[in-house]
C-alpha positions in Angstrom: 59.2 71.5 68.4 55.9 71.9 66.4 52.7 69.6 67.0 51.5 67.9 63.8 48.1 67.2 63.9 47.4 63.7 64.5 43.5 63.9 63.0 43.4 65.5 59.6 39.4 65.0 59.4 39.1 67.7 62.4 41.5 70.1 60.3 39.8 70.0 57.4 36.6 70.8 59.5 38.6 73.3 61.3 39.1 75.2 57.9 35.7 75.3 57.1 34.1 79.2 57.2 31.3 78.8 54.4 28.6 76.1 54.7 27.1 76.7 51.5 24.1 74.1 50.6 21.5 73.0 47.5 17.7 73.6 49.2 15.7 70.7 47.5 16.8 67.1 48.4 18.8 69.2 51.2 16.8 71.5 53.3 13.4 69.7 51.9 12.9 66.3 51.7 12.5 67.1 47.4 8.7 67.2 47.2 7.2 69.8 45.6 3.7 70.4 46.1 2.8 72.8 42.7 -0.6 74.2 42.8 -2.4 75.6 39.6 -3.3 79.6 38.9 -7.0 78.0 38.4 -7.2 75.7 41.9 -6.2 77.9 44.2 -6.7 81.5 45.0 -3.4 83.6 44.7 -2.4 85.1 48.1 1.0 86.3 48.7 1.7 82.9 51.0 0.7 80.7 48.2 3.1 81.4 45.2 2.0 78.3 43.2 4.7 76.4 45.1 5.3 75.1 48.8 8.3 73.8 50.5 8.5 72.0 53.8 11.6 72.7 56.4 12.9 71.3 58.8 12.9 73.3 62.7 16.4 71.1 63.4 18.0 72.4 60.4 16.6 75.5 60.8 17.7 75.5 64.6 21.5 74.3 63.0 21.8 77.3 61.0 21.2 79.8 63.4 23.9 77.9 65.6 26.3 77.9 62.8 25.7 81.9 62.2 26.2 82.2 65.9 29.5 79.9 65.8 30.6 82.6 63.5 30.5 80.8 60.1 28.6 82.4 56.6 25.1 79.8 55.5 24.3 79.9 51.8 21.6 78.7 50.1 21.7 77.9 46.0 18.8 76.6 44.4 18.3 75.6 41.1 14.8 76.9 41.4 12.8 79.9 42.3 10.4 79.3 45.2 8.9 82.4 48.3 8.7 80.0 50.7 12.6 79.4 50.7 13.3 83.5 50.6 10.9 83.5 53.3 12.9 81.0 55.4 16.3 82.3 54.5 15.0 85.5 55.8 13.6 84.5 58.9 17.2 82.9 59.8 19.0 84.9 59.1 20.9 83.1 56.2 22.3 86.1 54.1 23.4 84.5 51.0 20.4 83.2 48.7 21.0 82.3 45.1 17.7 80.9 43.1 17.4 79.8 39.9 20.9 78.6 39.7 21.7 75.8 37.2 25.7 75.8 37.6 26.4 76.2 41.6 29.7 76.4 41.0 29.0 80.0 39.8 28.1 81.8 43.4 30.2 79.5 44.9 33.5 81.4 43.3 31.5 84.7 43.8 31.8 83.9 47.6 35.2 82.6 47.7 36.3 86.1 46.0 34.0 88.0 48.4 35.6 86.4 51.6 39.1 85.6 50.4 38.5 82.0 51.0 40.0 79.7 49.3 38.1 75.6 48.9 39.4 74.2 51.8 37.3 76.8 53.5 34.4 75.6 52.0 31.9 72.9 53.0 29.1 72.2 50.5 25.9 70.0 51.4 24.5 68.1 47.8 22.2 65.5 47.1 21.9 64.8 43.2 23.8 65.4 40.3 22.9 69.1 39.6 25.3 69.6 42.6 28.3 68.1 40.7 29.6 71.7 39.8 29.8 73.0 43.7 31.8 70.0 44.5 34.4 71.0 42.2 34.9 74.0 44.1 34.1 73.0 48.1 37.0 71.5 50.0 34.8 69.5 51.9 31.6 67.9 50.5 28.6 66.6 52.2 25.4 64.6 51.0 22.8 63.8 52.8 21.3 59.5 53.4 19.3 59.5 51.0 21.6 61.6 48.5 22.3 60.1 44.5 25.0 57.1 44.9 27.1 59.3 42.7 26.9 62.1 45.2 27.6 59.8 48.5 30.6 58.3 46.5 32.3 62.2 46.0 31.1 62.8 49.6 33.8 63.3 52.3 30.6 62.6 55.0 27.3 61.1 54.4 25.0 62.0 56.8 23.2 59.6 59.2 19.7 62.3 58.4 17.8 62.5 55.2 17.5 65.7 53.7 14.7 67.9 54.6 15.0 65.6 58.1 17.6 67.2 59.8 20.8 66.2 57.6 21.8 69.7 57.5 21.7 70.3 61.6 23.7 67.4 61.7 26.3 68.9 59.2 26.6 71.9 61.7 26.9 70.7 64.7 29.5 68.4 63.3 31.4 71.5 62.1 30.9 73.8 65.1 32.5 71.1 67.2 35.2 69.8 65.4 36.0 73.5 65.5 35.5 73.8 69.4 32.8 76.7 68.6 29.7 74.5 69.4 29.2 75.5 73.1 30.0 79.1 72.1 27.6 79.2 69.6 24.8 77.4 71.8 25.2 80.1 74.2 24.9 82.8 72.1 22.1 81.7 70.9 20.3 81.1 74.2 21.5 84.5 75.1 19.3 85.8 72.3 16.3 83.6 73.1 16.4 85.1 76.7 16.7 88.8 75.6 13.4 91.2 77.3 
């Protein structure tokens, strides 16, 4: 006799092996802070354009790479700072100056022989629309468009660029049972000589 699942919101998190997310509104809070070629000098840190992160999504990330699951990043814009901070964590999928998401999302469903359900996608505004075509399950963060929260399958507690994607995670890691896992491989890394 077989066991039929008696929550289907854990199976469709249980599915899920691409978190794959927009970066402004997102992972920033959707500020830009622009600065002109004649205000400021041009260093290699200062690329006309900053970005501010999150350390708790940041922190959510790494978990969710340790947890075993592939982070991508698609921006409709082109920014250092956010190849800088993809780099640093490790997040090996970076797609800038996107304007239909929905474009390297396929790419990555063909790479990794996933299919939508295995696809989580965290949006905040309309430019987003095409990526929820494609991702099984769809996130948005508080303080997302209405149109957004109303395709959302979750809508997080967090704003983005405050944590919204740490949230969206951990929620996945331990609907999956791999949150613990992942927490201790991470640790495990932090305590390395």
């Amino acid at each position: 006799m077989s066991e039929e699942s008696t929550n289907p919101v854990q199976d469709r998190l249980a599915a899920v092996r691409l978190i794959a997310m927009d970066v402004d509104g997102v992972l920033t809070d959707g500020g830009l802070f622009l600065f002109s070629e004649a205000g400021v000098p041009r260093r290699s840190e200062i690329a006309g354009e900053m970005k501010r992160f999150h350390v708790a999504d940041g922190l959510g990330i790494q978990l969710a790479l340790h947890g075993g699951l592939t982070v991508a990043w698609i921006s409709g814009r082109t920014c250092e700072a956010v190849e800088r901070r993809a780099r640093e964590l490790g997040v090996g999928h970076l797609y800038q100056d996107t304007a239909n998401k929905s474009v390297p999302l396929a790419e990555l469903l063909g790479k990794y022989t996933l299919s939508p359900a295995n696809v989580a996608y965290i949006g905040d505004d309309l430019n987003d629309l095409p990526a929820f075509s494609i991702a099984g399950v769809k996130f948005a963060p508080a303080n997302a468009a209405l149109e957004i929260k109303g395709l959302a399958d979750f809508v997080t507690e967090r704003p983005g660029g405050s944590g919204a994607v740490r949230e969206v995670c951990d929620t996945i890691l331990k609907a999956q049972g791999k949150w613990n896992d992942a927490l201790t491989q991470y640790l495990a890394r932090l305590l390395q000589p």
